[in-house]
C-alpha positions as CSV (number, residue, x, y, z in Angstrom):
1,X,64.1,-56.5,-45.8
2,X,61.6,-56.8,-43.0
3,X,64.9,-57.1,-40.3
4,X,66.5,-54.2,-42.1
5,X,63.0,-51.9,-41.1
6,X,63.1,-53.3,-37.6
7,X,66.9,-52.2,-37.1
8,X,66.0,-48.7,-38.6
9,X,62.8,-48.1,-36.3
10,X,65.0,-49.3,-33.4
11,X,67.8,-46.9,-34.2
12,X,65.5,-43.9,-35.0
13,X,63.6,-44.7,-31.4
14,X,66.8,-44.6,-30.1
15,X,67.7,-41.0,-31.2
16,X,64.6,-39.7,-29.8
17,X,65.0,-41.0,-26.5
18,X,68.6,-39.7,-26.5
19,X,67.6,-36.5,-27.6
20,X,64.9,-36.2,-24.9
21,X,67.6,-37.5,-21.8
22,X,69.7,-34.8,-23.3
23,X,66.8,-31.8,-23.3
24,X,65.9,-32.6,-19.8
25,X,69.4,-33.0,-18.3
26,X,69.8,-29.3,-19.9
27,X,67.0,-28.3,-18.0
28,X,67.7,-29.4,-14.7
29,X,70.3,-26.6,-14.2
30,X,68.1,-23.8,-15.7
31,X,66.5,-21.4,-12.7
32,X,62.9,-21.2,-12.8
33,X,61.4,-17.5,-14.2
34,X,58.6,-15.8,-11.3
35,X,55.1,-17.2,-12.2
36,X,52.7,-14.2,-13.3
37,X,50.4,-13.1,-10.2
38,X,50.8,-15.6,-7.5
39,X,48.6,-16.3,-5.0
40,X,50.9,-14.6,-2.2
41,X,52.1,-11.1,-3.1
42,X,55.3,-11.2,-1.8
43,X,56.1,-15.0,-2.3
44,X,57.1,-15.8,-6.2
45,X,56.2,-19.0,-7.1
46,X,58.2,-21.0,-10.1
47,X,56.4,-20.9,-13.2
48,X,55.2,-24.3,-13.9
49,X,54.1,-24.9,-9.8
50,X,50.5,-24.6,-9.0
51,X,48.8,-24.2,-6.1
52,X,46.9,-27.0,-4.6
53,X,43.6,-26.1,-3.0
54,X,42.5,-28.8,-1.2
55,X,45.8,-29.0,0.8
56,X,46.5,-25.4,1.3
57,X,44.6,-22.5,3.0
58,X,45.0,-18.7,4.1
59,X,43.2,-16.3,6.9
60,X,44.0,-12.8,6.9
61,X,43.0,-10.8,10.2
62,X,41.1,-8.0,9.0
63,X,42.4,-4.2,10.0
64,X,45.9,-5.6,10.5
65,X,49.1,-7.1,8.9
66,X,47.9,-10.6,10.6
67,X,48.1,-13.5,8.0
68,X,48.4,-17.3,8.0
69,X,49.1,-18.8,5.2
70,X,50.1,-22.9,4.9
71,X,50.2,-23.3,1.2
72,X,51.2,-26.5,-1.3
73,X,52.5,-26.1,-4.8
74,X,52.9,-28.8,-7.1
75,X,55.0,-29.2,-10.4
76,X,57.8,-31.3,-12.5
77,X,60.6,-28.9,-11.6
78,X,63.5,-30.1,-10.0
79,X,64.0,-30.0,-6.5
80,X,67.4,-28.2,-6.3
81,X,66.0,-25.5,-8.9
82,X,63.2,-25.0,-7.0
83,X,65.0,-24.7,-3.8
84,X,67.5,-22.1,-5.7
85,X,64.6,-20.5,-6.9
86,X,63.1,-19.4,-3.7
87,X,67.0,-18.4,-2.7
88,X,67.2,-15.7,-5.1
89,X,63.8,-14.8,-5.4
90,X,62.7,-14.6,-2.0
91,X,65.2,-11.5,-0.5
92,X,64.1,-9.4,-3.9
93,X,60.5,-9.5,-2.7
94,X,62.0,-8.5,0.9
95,X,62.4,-11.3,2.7
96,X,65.5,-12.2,4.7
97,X,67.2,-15.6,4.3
98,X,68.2,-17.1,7.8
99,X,69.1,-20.7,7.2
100,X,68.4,-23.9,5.5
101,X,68.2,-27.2,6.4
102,X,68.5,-30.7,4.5
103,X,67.3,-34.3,5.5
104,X,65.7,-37.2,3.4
105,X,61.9,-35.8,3.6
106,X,63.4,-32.4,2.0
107,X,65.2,-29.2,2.0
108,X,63.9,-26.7,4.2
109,X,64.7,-22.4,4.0
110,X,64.0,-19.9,6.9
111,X,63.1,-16.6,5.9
112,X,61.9,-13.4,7.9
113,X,60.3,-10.3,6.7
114,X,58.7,-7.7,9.5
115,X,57.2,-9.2,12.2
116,X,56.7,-12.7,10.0
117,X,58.2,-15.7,9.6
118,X,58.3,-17.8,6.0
119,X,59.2,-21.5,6.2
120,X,59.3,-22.9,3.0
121,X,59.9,-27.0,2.4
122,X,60.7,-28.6,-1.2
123,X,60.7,-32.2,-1.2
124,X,60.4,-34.2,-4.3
125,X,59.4,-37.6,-5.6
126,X,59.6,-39.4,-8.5
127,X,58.3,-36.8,-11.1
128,X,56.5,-34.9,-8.7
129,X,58.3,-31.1,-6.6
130,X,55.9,-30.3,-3.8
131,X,56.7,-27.0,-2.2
132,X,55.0,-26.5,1.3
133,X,55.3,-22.3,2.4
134,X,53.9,-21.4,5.8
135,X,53.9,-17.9,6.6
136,X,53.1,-16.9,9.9
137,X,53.9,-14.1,12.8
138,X,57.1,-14.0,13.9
139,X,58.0,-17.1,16.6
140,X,54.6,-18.4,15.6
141,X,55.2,-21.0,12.7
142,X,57.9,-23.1,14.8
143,X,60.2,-22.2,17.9
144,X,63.0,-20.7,14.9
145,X,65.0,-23.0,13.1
146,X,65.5,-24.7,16.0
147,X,63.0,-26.5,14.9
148,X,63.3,-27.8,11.3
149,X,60.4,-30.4,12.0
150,X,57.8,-28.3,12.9
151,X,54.5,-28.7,11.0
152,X,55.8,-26.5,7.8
153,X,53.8,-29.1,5.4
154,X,50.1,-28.6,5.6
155,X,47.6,-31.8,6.9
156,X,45.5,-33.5,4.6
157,X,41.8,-32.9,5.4
């Protein structure tokens, strides 16, 4: 009797941990919604990311369009729906894509808007996304995407 409990706690454990492999592989596809009111006007942010402050800081120039912004969001999201994400999201708040790059720190987009460039970096690791966005005047965040390993993740203080 006792074996015949043990086999039915093992087999009921065994359905929940199915069904949870199966609810997250079903959201590994699914494109992150726009989080309500993020920090940057004109830079959505996946819902379920949230900015870190001690690693990230902005400085607006006051009396002109001068900003810096070096920014890090953290979530559970998946890398490859947060990079697709800021792919669609990004040119319908105005921005223009100009490339991407990939290597084993991360995947890296290149966007341009006015006289400002926006380098944003998604890397992920174990059960942590960590997007880096760096938003500064045009030429002055790295030499273009020429160079990809310019400083587009912020220093820890």
């Amino acid at each position: 009797m006792i074996r015949a409990k043990g086999a039915f706690a093992f087999v009921v454990l065994g359905i929940f941990v199915l069904a949870g492999l199966a609810a997250c592989s079903q959201n590994d596809n699914a494109m992150p919604t726009p989080a309500a009111n993020p920090p940057i006007a004109d830079v959505p942010i996946p819902d379920g990311m949230t900015i870190d402050l001690d690693h990230s800081q902005s400085t607006v120039v006051p009396g002109s369009n001068l900003r810096l912004v070096n920014h890090e969001y953290t979530g559970s999201l998946q890398q490859l729906a947060v990079t697709r994400f800021f792919q669609q999201e990004m040119p319908q708040n105005g921005w223009q894509y100009v490339e991407e790059t990939q290597n084993p720190e991360g995947i890296t987009l290149f966007f341009t808007k006015g006289g400002e460039d926006c380098t944003i970096t998604v890397t992920h690791s174990w059960f942590t996304t960590k997007a880096y966005v760096s938003i500064a005047p045009a030429g002055g965040n790295s030499e273009g995407a020429d160079n990809a390993n310019a400083a587009t993740e912020p220093s820890s203080q």
